[in-house]
C-alpha positions as CSV (number, residue, x, y, z in Angstrom):
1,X,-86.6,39.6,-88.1
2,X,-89.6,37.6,-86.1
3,X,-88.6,36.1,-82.4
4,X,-87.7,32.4,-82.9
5,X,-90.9,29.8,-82.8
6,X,-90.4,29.3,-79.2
7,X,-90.5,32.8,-77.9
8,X,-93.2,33.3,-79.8
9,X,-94.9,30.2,-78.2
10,X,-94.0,31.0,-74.5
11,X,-97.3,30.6,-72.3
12,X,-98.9,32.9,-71.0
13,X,-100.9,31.4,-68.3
14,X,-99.6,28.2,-65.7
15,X,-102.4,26.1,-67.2
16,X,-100.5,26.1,-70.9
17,X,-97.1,25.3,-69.6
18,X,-95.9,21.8,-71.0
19,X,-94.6,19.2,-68.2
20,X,-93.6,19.9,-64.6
21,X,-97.3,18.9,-63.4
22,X,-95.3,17.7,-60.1
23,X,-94.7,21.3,-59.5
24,X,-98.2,23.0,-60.8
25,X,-100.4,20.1,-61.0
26,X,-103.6,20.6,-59.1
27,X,-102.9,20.3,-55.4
28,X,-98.6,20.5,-56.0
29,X,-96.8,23.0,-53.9
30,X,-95.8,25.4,-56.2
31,X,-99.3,25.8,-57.3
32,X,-100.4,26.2,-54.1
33,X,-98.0,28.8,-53.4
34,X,-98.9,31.0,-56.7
35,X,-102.2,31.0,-56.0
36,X,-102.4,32.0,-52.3
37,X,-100.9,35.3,-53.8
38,X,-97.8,35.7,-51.3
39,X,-94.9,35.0,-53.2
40,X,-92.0,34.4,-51.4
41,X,-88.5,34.1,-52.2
42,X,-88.2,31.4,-55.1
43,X,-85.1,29.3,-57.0
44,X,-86.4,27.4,-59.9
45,X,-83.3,24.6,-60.6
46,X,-83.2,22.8,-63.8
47,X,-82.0,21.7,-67.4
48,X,-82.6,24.4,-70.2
49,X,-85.9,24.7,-72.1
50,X,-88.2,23.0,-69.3
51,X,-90.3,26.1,-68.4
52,X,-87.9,27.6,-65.4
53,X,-88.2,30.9,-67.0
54,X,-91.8,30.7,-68.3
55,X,-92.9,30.2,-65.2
56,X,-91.1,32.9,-63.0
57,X,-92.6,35.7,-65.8
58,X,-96.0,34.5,-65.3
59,X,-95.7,34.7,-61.6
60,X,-93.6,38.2,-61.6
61,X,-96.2,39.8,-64.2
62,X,-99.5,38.3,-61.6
63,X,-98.1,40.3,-59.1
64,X,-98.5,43.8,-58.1
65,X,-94.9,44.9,-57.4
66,X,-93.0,46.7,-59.1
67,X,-91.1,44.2,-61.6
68,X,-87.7,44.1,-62.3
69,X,-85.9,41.7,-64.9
70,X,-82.0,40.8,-65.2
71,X,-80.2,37.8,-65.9
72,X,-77.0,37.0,-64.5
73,X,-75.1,36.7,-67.4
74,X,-74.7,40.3,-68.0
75,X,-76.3,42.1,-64.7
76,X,-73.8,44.5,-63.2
77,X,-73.6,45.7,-59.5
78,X,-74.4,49.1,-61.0
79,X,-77.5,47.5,-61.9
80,X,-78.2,45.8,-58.6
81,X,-77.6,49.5,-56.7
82,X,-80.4,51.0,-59.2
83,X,-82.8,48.5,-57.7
84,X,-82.1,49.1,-54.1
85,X,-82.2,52.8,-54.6
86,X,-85.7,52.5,-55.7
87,X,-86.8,50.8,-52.6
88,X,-88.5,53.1,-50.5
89,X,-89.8,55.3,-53.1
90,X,-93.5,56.3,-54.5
91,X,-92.6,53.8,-57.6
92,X,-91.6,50.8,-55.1
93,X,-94.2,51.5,-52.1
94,X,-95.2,48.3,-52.6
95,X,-92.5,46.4,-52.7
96,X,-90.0,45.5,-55.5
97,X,-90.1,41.8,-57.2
98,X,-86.7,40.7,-58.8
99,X,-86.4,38.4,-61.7
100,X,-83.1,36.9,-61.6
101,X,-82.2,34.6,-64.7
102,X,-79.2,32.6,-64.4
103,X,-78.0,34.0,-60.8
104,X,-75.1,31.4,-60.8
105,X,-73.2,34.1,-62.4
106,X,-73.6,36.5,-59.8
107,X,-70.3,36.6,-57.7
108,X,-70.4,36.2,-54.2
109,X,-70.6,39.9,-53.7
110,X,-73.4,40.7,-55.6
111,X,-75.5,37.9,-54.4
112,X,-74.8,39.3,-51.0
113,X,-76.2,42.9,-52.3
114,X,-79.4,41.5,-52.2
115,X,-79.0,39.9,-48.8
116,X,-80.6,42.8,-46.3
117,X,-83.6,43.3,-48.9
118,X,-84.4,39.4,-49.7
119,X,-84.6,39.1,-46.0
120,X,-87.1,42.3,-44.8
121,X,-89.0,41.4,-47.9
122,X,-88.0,45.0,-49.7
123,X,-87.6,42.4,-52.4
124,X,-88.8,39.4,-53.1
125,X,-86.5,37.4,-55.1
126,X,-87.6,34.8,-57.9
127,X,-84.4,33.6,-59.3
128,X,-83.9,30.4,-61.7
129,X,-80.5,28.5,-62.5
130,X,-79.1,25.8,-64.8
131,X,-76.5,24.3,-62.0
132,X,-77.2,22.5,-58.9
133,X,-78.1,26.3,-56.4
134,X,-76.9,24.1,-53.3
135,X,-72.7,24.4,-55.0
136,X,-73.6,27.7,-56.9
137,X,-75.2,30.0,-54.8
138,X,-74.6,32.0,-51.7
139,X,-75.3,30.0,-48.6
140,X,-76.8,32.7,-46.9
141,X,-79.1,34.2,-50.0
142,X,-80.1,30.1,-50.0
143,X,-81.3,29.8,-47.0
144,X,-83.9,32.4,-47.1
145,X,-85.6,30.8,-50.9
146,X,-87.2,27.9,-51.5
147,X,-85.5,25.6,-54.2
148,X,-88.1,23.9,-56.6
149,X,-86.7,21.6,-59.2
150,X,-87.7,21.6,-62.9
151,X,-87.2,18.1,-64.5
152,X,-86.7,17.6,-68.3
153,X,-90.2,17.3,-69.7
154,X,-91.9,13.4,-70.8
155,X,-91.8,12.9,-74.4
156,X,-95.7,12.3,-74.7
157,X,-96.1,16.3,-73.9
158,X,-93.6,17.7,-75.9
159,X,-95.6,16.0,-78.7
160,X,-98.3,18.1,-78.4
161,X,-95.9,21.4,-78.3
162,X,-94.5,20.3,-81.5
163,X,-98.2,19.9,-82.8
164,X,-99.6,23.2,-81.5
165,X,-95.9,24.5,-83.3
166,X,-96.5,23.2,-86.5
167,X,-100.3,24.8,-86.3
168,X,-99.1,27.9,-85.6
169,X,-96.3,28.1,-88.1
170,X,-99.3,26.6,-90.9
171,X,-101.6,29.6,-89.5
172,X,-98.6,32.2,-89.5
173,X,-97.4,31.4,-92.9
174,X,-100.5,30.6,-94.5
175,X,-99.6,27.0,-95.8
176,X,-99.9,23.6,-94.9
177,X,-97.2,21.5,-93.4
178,X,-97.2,17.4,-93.9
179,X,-95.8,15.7,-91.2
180,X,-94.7,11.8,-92.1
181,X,-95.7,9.4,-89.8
182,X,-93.1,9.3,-86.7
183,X,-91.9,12.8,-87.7
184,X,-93.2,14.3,-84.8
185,X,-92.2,11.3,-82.6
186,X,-88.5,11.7,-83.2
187,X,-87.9,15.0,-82.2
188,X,-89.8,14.7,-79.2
189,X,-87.4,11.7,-77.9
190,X,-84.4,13.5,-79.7
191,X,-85.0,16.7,-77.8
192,X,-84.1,15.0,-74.3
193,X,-86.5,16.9,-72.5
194,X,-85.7,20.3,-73.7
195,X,-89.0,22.2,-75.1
196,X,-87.3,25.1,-76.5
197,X,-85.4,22.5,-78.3
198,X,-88.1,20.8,-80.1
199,X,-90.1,23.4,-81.1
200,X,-86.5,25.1,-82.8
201,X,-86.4,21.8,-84.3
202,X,-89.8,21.8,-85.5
203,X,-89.0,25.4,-87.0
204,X,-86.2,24.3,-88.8
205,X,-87.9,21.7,-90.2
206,X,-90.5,24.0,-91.5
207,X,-88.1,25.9,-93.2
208,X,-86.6,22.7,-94.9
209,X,-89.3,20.6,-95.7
210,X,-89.8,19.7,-99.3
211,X,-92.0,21.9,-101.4
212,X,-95.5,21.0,-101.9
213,X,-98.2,22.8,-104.1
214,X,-100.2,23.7,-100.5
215,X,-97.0,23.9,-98.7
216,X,-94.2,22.2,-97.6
217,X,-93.8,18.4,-95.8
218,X,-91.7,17.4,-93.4
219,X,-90.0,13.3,-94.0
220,X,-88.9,11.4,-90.6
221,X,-85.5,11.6,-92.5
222,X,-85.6,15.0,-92.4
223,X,-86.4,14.9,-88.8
224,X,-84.0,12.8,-87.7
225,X,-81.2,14.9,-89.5
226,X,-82.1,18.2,-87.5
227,X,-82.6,16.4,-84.9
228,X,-79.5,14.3,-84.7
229,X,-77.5,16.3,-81.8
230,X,-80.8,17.5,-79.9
231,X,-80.9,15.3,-77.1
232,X,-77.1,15.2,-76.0
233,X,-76.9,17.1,-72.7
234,X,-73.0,17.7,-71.3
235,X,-71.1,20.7,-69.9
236,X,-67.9,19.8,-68.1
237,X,-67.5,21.9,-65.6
238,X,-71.8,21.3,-64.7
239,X,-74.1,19.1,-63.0
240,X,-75.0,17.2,-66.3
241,X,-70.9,16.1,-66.0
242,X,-70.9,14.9,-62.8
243,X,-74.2,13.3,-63.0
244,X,-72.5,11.2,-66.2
245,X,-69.8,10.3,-64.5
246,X,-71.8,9.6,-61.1
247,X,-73.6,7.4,-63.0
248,X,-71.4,5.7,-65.3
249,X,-69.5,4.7,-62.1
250,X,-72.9,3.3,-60.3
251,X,-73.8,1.4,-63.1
252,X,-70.5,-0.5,-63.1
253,X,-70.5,-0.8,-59.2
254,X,-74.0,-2.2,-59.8
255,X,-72.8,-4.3,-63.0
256,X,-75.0,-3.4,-65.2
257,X,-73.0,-3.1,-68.5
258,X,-75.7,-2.0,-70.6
259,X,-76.6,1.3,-68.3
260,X,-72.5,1.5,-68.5
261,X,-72.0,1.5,-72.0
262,X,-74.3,4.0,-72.2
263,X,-72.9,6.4,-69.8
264,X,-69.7,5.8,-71.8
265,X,-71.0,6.8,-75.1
266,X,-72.4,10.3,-73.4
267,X,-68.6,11.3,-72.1
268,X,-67.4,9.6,-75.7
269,X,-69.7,11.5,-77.4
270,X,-68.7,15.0,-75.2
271,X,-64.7,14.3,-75.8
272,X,-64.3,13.8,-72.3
273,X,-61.7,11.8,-72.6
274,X,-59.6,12.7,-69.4
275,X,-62.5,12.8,-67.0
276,X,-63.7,8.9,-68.1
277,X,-60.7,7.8,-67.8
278,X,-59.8,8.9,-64.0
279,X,-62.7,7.5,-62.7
280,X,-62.1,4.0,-64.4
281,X,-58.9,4.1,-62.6
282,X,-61.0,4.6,-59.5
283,X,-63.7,2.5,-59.8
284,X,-61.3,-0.1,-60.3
285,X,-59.9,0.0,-56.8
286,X,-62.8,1.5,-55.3
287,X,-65.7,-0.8,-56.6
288,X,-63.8,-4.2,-57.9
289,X,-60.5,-3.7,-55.2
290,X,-59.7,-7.1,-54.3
291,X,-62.3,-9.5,-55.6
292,X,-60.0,-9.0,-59.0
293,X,-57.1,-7.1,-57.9
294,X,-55.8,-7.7,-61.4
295,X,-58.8,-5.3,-62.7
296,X,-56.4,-2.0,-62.2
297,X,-53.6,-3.3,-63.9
298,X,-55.8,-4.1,-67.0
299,X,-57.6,-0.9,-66.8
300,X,-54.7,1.3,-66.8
301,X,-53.5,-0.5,-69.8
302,X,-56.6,0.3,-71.6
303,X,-56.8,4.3,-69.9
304,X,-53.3,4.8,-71.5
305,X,-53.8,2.6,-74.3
306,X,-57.0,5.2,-74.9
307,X,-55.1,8.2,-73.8
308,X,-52.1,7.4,-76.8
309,X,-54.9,7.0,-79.7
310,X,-57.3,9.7,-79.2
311,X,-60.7,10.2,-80.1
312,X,-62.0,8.2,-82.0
313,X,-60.4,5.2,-81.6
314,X,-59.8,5.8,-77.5
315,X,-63.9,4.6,-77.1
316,X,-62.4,0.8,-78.2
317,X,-60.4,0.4,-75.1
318,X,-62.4,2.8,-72.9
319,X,-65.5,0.0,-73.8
320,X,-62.8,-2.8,-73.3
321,X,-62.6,-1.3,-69.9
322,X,-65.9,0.1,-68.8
323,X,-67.2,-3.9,-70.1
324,X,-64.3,-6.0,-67.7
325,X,-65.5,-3.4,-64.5
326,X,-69.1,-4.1,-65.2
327,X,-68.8,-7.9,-65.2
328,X,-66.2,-8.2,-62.4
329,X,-66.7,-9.8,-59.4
330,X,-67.4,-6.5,-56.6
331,X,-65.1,-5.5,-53.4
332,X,-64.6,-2.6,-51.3
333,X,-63.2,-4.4,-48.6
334,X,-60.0,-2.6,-48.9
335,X,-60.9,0.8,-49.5
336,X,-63.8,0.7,-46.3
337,X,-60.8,-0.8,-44.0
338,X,-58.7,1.9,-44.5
339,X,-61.7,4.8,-43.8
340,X,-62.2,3.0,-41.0
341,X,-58.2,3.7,-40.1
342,X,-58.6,7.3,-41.0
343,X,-61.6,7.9,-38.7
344,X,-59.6,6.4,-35.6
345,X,-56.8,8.4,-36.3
346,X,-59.6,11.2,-35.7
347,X,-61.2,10.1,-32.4
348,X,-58.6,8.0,-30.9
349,X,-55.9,7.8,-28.6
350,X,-53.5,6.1,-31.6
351,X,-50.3,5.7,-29.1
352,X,-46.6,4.9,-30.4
353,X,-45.6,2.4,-32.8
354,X,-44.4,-0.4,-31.0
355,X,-40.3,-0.5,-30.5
356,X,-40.3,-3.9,-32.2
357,X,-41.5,-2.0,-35.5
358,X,-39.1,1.1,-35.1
359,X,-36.2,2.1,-37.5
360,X,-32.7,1.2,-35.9
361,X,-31.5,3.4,-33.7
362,X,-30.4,4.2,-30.5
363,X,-33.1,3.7,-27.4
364,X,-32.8,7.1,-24.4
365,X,-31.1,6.9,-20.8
366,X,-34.8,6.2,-19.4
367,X,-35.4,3.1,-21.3
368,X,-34.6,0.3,-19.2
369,X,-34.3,-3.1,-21.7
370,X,-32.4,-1.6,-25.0
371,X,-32.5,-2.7,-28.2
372,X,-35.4,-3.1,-31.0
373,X,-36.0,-7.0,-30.6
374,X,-37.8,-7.4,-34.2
375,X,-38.2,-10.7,-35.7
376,X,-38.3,-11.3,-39.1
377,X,-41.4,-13.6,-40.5
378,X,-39.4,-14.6,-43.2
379,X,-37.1,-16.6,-40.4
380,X,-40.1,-18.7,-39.5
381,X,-42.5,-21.3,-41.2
382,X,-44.7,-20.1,-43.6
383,X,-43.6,-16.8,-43.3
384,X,-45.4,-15.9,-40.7
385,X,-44.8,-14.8,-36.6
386,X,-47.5,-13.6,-34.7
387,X,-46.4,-10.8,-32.8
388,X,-47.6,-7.1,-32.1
389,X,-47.7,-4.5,-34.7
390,X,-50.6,-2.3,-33.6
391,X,-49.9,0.4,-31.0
392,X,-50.5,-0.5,-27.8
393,X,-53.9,1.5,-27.2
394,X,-55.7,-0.2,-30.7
395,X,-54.5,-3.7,-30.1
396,X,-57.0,-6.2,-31.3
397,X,-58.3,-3.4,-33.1
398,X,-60.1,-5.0,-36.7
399,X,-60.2,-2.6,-39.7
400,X,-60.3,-5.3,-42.7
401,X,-63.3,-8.1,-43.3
402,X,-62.4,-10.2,-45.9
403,X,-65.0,-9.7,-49.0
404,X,-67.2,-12.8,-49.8
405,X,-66.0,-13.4,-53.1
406,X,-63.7,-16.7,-54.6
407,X,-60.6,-14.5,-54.1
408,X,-60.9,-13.0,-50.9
409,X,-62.4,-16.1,-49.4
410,X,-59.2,-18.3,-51.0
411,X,-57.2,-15.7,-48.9
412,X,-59.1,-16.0,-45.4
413,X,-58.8,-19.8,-46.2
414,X,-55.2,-19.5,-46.3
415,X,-54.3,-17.7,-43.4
416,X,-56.4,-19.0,-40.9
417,X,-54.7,-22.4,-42.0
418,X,-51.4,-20.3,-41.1
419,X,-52.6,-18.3,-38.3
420,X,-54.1,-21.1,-36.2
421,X,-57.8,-21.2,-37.8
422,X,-58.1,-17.5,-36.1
423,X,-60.5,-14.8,-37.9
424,X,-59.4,-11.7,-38.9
């Protein structure tokens, strides 16, 4: 059975890789870096399929030290003790070079194996990873690489991978392949980025195509059904989930309900059900707080509303939501005031509550005037008594500026009629 189209397309040579030129376009660091000859300790981070492993071959096979190849998923610590007991040998003289693919699944133990050597340069380490190195990998193993980041690759190139695909399978095969107009086009956008993707696509479209007396061709219906659950990226418990939700919520905070909606049909589409609907209940405070303060009660009608129905029906009050938070009016005066609480009760002297604010009870032998002397608002006009209820050592102290929207405003309006037309 042959290698899939993709493996058999993997380049050979920097100049054939598709995308990343920001990384090994003439003059880019990483080019720089490969061809100076020293190698040093590398992390290639990035989405699947955009050349993170392409590249680290062609830069372990360039080089003249011994190579060695494992990938995280199912290295042992067995096999990191074979490598170190090489070092220092006839076989390593030169030094060893370690190919690491996937090392977020090294434990914390293993990655620290390769500590001692990474750092007298017994090894030099060229490692690549799916998740975000700076939550996944060893602080100290970190510190001595240099972190490159591979983005998803523009749509424009991976049309000419799916080309040079179909070429090859027409030369491997011996036929010709048709390709309808916007064929081509669709699986490159479908593929979100992902090479390997496309060109598995392109295969499989090879292999369905309708028969044709040269060959086979290849319908942009056909395309698009292959190619129908391509581009959707989503791991829960990855960066592609918190970068969903990260930006679902900045969208909303930024009210674009467009960007929002669409950020709501990825975590729809994933079944994340649970994680969309605790950060509605957050942004609601967080992002709308008190410029609508009746946002929350509405969104946690839709969030249980969605919670009681299930997928699919859950996205019609999830979008009910997501659509009210988008084109609400924006405050985080409340939440801000209250960090601003928390970091005094950090670096300052916060003193007693005031005696006047105290439960009932009875005051010691060294207190000279007895008795908690609290008056009741609710006994005045308006409700209202100015008297202290900071401790003494943060009085005057201001924590909360009202928010300069229509209901906020309506409130400073209000009491600085009450409170003597005094700002607070």
């Amino acid at each position: 059975m042959s290698s899939p189209l993709a493996d058999r397309l993997r380049p050979s040579a920097l100049e054939d890789v598709v995308g990343q030129t920001h990384l090994l376009g003439a003059g880019r660091p990483l080019k720089r870096i490969i061809d100076s000859g020293s190698i040093p300790n590398l992390i290639f981070y990035g989405p699947s399929g955009v050349g993170k492993t392409t590249v680290a071959r062609i830069i372990a096979e360039a080089t003249q030290k011994r190579l060695h190849k494992l990938n995280g998923t199912n290295a042992s610590t067995a096999d990191i003790k074979s490598i170190v007991e090489e070092l220092d040998t006839f076989a390593a003289m030169d030094g060893v070079l370690l190919y690491l693919d996937e090392i977020q699944y090294l434990n914390k133990k293993q990655q620290q194996s390769l500590l001692e050597y990474i750092e007298s340069g017994k090894i030099t380490l060229i490692a690549s990873t799916t998740e975000n190195p700076y939550f996944y990998i060893y602080n100290a193993v970190l510190s001595r690489c240099t972190v490159f980041e591979f983005k998803p690759v523009p749509a424009q190139e991976i049309e000419q991978a799916i080309l040079r695909a179909f070429h090859t399978l027409e030369k491997e095969q011996g036929i010709a392949i048709h390709l309808e107009e916007g064929a081509v086009g669709h699986i490159a956008l479908s593929c979100g980025g992902d090479v390997r993707k496309a060109l598995n696509t392109a295969e499989l479209c090879a292999m369905a195509g309708s028969p044709e007396p040269d060959g086979v061709s290849i319908s942009l219906s056909l395309a698009r059904e292959l190619a129908q659950k391509s581009s959707f990226r989503y791991d829960r418990s990855g960066d592609e989930h918190y970068d969903t939700i990260s930006a679902l919520q900045k969208s909303i905070r930024g009210s674009d309900e467009n960007a929002a909606l669409h950020y709501l049909a990825r975590l729809v589409a994933a079944g994340d059900l649970i994680s969309v609907c605790r950060r509605l209940l957050v942004i609601a405070s967080e992002d709308i707080g008190l410029a609508y303060p009746q946002a929350i009660t509405i969104v946690k009608s839709c969030v249980d509303a969605a919670q009681q129905l299930g997928f699919p029906e859950a996205r019609i009050p999830l979008a009910q939501a997501v659509v009210l938070l988008a084109t609400a009016p924006k405050s985080n005066s409340a939440h801000i005031a209250l960090d601003l609480a928390l970091e005094d009760l950090k670096t300052l002297q916060n003193g007693s509550i005031p005696r006047t604010l105290q439960n009932k009870h009875f005051d010691g032998d060294d207190v000279e005037q007895k008795g908690q002397f609290y008056r009741s608002p609710h006994d005045y006009p308006n409700h209202y008594l100015e008297q202290q209820y900071l401790p003494e050592e943060l009085k005057g102290r201001i924590y909360y500026e009202y928010g300069p929207n229509k209901n906020e405003q309506a409130a400073k309006q209000y009491w600085e009629k009450i409170k003597g037309a005094k700002s607070f």
